[in-house]
Rosetta silent file (secondary structure, phi, psi, omega in degrees, C-alpha in Angstrom):
SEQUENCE: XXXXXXXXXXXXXXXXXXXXXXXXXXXXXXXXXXXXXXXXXXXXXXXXXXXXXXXXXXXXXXXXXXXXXXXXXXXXXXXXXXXXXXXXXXXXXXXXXXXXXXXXXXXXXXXXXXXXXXXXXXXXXXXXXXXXXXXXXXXXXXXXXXXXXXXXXXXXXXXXXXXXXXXXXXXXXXXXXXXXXXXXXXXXXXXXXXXXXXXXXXXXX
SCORE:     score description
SCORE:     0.000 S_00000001
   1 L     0.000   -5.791  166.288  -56.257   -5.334   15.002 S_00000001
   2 L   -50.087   12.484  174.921  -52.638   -6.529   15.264 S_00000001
   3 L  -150.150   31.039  165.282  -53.276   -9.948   17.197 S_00000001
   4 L  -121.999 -179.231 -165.260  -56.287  -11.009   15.074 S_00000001
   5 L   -95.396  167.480  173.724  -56.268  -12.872   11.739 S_00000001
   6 H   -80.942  -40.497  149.197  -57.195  -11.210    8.650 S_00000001
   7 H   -40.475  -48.170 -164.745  -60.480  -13.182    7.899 S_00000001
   8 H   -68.480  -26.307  162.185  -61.356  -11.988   11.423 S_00000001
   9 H   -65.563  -80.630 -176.162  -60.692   -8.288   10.133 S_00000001
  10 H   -10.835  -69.177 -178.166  -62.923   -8.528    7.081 S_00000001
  11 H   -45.044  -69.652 -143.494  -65.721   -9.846    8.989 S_00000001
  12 H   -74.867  -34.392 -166.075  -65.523   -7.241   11.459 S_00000001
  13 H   -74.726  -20.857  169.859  -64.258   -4.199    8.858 S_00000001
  14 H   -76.460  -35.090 -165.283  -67.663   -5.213    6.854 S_00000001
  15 H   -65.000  -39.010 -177.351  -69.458   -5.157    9.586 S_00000001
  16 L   -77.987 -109.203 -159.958  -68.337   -1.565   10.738 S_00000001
  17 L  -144.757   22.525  139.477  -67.045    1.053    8.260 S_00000001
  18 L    86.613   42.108 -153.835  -65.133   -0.987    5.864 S_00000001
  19 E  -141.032  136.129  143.349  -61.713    0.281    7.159 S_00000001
  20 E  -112.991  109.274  176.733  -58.680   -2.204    8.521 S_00000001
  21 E   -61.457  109.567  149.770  -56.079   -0.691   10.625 S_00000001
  22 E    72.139   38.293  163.648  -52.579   -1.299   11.500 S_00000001
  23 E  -110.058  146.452  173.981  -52.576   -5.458   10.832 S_00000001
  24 E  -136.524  111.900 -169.098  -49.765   -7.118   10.315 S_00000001
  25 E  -117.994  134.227  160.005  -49.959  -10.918    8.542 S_00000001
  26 E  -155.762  147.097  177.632  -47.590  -12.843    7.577 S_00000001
  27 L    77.257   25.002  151.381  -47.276  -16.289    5.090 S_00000001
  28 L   -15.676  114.291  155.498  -51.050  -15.946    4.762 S_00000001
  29 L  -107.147  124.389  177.981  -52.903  -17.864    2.142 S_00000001
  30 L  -118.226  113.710  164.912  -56.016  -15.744    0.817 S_00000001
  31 E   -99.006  131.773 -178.684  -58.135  -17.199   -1.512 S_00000001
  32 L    57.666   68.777  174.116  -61.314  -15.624   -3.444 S_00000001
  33 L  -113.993   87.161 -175.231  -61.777  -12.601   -0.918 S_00000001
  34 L   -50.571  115.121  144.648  -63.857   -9.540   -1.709 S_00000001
  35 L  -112.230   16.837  174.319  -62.179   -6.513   -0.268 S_00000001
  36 L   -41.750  157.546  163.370  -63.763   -3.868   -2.940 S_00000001
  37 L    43.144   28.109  171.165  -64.448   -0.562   -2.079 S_00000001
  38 L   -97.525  130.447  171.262  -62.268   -1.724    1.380 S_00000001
  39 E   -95.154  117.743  168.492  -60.100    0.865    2.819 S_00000001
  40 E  -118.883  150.951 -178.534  -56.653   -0.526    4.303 S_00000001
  41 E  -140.516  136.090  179.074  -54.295    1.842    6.328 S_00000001
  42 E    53.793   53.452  167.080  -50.904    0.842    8.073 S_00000001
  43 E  -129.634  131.151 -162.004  -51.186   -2.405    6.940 S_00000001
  44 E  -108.796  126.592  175.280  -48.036   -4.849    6.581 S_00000001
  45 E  -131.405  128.273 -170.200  -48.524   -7.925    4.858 S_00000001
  46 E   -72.620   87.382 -140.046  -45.428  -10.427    5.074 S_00000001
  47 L   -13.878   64.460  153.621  -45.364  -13.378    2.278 S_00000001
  48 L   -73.617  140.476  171.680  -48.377  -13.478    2.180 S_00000001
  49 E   -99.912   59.987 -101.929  -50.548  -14.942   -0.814 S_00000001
  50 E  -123.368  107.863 -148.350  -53.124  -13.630   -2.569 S_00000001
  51 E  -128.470  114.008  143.195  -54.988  -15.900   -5.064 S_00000001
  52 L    55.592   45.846  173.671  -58.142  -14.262   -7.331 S_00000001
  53 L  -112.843  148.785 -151.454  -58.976  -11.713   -4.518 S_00000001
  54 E   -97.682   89.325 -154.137  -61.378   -8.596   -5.574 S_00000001
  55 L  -114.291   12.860 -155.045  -59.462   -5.587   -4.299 S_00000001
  56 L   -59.997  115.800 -176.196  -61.590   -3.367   -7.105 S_00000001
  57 L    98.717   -9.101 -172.221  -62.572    0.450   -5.369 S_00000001
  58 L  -104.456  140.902  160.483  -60.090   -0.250   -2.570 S_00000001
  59 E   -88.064  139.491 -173.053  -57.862    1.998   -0.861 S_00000001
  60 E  -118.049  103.611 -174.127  -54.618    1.091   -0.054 S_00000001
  61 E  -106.092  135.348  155.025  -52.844    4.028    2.575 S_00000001
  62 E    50.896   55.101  173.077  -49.261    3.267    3.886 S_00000001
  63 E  -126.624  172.008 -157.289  -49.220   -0.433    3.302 S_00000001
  64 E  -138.990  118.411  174.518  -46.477   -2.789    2.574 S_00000001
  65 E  -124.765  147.797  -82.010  -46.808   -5.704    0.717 S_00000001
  66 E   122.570   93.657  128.644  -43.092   -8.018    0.938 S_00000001
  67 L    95.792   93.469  151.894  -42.223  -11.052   -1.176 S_00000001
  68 L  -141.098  148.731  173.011  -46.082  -11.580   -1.421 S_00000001
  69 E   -71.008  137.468  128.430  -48.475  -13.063   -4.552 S_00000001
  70 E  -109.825   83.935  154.634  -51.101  -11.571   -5.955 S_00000001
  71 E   -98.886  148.212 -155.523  -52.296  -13.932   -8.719 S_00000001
  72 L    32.716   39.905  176.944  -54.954  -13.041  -10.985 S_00000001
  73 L   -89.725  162.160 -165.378  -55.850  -10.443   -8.504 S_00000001
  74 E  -121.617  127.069  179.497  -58.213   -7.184   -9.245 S_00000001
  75 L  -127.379   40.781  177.123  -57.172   -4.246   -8.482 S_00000001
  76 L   -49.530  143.278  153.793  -59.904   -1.883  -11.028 S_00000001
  77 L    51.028   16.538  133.251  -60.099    1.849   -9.672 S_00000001
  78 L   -18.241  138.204  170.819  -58.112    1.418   -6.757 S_00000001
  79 E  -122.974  134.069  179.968  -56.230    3.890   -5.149 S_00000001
  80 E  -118.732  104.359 -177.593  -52.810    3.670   -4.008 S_00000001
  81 E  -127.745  145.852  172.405  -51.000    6.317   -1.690 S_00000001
  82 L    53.010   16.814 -164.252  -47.573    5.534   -0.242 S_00000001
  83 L   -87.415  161.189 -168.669  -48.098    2.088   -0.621 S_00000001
  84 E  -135.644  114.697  162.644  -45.033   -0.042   -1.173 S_00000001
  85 E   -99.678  126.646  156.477  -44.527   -3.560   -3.228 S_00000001
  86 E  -139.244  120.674  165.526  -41.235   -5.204   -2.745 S_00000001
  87 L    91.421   32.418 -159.733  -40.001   -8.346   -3.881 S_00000001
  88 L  -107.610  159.503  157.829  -43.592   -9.132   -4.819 S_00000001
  89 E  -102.362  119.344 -164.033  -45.095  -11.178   -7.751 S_00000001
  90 L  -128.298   31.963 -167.498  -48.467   -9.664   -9.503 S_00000001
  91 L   -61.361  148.739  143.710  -47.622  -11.012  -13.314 S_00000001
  92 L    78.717  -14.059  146.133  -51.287  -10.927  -15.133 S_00000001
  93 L   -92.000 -179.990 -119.804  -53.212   -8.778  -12.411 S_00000001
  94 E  -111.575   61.506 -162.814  -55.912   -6.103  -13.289 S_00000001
  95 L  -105.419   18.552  172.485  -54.884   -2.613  -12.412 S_00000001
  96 L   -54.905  108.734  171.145  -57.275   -0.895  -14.917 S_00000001
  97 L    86.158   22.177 -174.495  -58.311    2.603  -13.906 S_00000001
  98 L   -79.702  148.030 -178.448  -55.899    2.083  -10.587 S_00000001
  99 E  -122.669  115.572  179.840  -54.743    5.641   -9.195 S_00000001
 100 E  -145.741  129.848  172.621  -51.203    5.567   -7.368 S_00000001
 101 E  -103.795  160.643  164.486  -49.652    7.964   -6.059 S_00000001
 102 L    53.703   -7.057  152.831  -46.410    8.587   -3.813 S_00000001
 103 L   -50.651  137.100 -174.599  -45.671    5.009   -4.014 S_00000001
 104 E  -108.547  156.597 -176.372  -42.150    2.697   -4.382 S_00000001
 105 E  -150.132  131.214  175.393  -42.650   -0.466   -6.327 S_00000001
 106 E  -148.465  133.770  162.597  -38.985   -2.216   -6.275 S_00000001
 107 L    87.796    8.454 -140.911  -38.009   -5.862   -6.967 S_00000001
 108 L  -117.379  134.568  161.190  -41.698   -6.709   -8.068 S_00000001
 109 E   -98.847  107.309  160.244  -42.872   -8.816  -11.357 S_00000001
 110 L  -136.803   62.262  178.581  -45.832   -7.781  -12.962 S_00000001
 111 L   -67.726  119.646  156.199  -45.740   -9.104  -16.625 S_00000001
 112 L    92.236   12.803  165.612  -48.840   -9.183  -18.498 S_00000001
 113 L   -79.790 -175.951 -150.044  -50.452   -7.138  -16.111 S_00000001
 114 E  -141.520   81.808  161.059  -53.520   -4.433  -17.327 S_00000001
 115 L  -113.481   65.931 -176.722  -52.874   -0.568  -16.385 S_00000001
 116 L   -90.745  153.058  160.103  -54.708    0.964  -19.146 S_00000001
 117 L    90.600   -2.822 -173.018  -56.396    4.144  -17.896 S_00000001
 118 L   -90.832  157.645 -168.621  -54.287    4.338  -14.572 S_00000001
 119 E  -122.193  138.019 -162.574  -53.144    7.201  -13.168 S_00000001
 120 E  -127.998  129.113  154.270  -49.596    7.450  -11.727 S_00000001
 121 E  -116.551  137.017  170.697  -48.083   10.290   -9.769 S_00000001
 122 L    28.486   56.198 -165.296  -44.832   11.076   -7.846 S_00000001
 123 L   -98.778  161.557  152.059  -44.738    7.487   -8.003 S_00000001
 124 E  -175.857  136.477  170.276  -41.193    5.209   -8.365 S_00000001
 125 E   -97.915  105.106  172.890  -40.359    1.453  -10.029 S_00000001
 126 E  -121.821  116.766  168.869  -37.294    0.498   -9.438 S_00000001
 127 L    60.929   38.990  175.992  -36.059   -2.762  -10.964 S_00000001
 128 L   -85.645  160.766 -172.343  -39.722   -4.097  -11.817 S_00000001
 129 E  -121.256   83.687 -169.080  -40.707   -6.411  -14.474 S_00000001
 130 L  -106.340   22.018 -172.741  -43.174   -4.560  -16.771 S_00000001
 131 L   -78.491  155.746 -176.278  -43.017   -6.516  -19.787 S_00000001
 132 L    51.471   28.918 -178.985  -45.532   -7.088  -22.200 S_00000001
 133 L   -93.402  173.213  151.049  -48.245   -5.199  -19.942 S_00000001
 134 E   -41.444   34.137 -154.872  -50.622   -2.870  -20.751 S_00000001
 135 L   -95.455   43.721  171.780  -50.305    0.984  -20.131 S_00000001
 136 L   -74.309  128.235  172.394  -52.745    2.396  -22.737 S_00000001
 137 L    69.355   48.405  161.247  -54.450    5.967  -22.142 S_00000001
 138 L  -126.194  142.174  177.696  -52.716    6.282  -18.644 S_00000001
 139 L   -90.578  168.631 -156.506  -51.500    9.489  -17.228 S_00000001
 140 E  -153.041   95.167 -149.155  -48.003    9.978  -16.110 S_00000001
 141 E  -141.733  138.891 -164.328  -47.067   12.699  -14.062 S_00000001
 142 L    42.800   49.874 -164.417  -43.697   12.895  -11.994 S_00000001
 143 L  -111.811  148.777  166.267  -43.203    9.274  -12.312 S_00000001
 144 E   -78.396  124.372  160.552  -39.503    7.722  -11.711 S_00000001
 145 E  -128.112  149.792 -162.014  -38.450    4.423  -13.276 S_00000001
 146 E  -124.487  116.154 -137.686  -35.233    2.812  -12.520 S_00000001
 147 L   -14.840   92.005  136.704  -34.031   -0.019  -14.910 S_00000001
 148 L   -48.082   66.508 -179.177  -37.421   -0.912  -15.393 S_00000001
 149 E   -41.479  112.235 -169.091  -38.248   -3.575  -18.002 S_00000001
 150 L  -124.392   21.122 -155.634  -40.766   -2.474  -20.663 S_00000001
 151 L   -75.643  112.063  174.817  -40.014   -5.117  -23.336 S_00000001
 152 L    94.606   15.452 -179.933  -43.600   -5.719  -25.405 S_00000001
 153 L   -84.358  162.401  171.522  -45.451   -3.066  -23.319 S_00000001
 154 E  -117.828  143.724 -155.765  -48.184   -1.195  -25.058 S_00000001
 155 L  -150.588   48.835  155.852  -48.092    2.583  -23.974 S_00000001
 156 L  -103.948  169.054 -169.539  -50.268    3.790  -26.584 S_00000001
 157 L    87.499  -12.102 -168.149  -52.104    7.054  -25.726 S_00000001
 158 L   -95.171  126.167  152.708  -49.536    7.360  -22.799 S_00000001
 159 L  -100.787  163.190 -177.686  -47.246   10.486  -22.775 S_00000001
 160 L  -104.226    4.756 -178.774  -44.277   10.264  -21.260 S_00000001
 161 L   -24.314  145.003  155.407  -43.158   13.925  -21.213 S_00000001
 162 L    82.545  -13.805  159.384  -40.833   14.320  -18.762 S_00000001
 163 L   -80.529  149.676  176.809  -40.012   10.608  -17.960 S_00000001
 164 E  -107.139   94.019  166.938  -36.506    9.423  -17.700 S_00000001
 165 L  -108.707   34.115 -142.515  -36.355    6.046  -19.538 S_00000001
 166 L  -114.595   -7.174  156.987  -32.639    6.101  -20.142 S_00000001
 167 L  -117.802   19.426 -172.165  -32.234    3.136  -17.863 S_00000001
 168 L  -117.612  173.160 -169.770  -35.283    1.016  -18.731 S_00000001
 169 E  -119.990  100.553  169.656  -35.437   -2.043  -21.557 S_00000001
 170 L  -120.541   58.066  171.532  -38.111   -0.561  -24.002 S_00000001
 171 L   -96.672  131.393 -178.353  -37.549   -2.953  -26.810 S_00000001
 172 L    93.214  -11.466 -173.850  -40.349   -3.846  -28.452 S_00000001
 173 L   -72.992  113.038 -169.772  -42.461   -1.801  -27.063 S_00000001
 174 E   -54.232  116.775  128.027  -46.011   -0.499  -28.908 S_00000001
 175 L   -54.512  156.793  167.751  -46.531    3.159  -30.049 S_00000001
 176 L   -87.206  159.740  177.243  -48.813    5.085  -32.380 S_00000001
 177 L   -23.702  -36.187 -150.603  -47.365    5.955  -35.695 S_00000001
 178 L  -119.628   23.543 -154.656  -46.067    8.654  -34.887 S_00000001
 179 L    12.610   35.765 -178.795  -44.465    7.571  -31.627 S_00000001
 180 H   -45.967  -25.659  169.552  -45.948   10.675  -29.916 S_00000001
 181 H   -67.433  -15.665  143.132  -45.904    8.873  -27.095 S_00000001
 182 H   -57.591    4.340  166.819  -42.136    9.353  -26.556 S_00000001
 183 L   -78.827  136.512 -150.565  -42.130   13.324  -26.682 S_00000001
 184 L    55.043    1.666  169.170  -40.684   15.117  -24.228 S_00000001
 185 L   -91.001  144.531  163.964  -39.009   11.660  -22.365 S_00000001
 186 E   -77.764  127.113  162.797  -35.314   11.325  -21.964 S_00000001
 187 L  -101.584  168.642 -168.471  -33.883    8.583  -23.803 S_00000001
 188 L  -118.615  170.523  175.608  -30.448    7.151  -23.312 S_00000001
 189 L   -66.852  -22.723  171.859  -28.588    7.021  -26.771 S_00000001
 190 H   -71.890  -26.613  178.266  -28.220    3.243  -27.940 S_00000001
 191 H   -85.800    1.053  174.224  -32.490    3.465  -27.322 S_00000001
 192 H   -57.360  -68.527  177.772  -32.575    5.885  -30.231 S_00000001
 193 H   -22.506  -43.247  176.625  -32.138    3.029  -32.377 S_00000001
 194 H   -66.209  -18.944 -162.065  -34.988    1.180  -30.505 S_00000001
 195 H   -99.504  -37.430 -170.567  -37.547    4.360  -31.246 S_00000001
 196 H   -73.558  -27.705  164.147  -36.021    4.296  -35.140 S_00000001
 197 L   -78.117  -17.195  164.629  -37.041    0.471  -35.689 S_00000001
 198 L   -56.397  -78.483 -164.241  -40.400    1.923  -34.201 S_00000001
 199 L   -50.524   -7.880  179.501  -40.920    4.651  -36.888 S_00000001
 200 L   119.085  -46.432 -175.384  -39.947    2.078  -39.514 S_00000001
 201 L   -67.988  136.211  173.443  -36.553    3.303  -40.175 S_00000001
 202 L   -71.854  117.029  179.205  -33.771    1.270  -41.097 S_00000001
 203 L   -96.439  158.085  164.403  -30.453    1.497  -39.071 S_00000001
 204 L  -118.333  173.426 -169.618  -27.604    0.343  -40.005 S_00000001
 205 L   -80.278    0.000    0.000  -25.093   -1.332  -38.157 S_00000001
């Protein structure tokens, strides 16, 4: 499928078994496009745009996405293995109940985006823009983040056991009372302060 357009896949990947191979697009503009419940594999997409496309149920294997948009795109119950974002912008879409695994997301903005309920494994963010999103009731199991922004996220219900957030910006960020959600993560020492204005407590200076 490498020397056909991507419209020209769809058509044909609905018609067949809902699978696109091995395409490679680049500077696309895709607007309003159902791909639910679409399986893409080896697929490179170059800046490329993606405007209010329905990606909800779709698998994403070994794909690339590179200084490409997604605005307002839905990505509900998705699955993500090895898939790569880099240098992409996604601020404000819909990644509710998305499952990604073995995936690098580097370089990438997605403020105000919606991962409650997603499930992330042996995963890694490096130098992403996660402020003021969503991450309630999502599991979190090997995942790396690498100055990470997390300023305004809400992470309640999420533990973090075992995360290293000792290089991320978690100011501001929402908790449960009891900030339970912070047990077992590494902190760096200057964010103690940041967890102690959680709980209430006054530091001084």
């Amino acid at each position: 499928m490498e020397e056909i357009g991507f419209l020209d896949a769809l058509a044909q990947a609905r018609e067949e078994d809902d699978q696109i191979c091995r395409l490679t697009q680049l500077r696309q503009e895709l607007k309003g496009l159902d791909l639910s419940e679409l399986e893409l594999r080896d697929c490179h997409f170059h800046g490329c745009r993606f405007t209010d496309c329905d990606f909800s149920s779709a698998v994403l294997e070994r794909c690339l996405f590179h200084s490409c948009q997604l605005v307002q795109c839905r990505f509900g119950n998705s699955c993500w293995r090895d898939t790569a974002l880099l240098e992409c912008k996604a601020e404000g879409s819909d990644f509710r109940g998305a499952r990604i695994r073995e995936c690098g997301w580097k370089d990438t903005l997605l403020r105000y985006s919606n991962f409650n309920e997603s499930q992330w494994r042996s995963a890694k963010l490096e130098c992403c823009d996660l402020r003021e999103t969503t991450l309630s009731s999502a599991v979190v199991k090997e995942l790396t983040l690498e100055k990470v922004d997390l300023t305004g996220a809400e992470l309640f219900r999420t533990s973090l056991k075992g995360t290293d957030l000792s290089r991320c910006t978690i100011d501001s960020i929402s908790l449960s009372a009891s900030c339970a959600e912070l047990k077992g993560a590494r902190i760096a020492p200057h964010q103690a302060a940041v967890v102690a204005r959680i709980l209430g407590i006054d530091v001084a200076e």
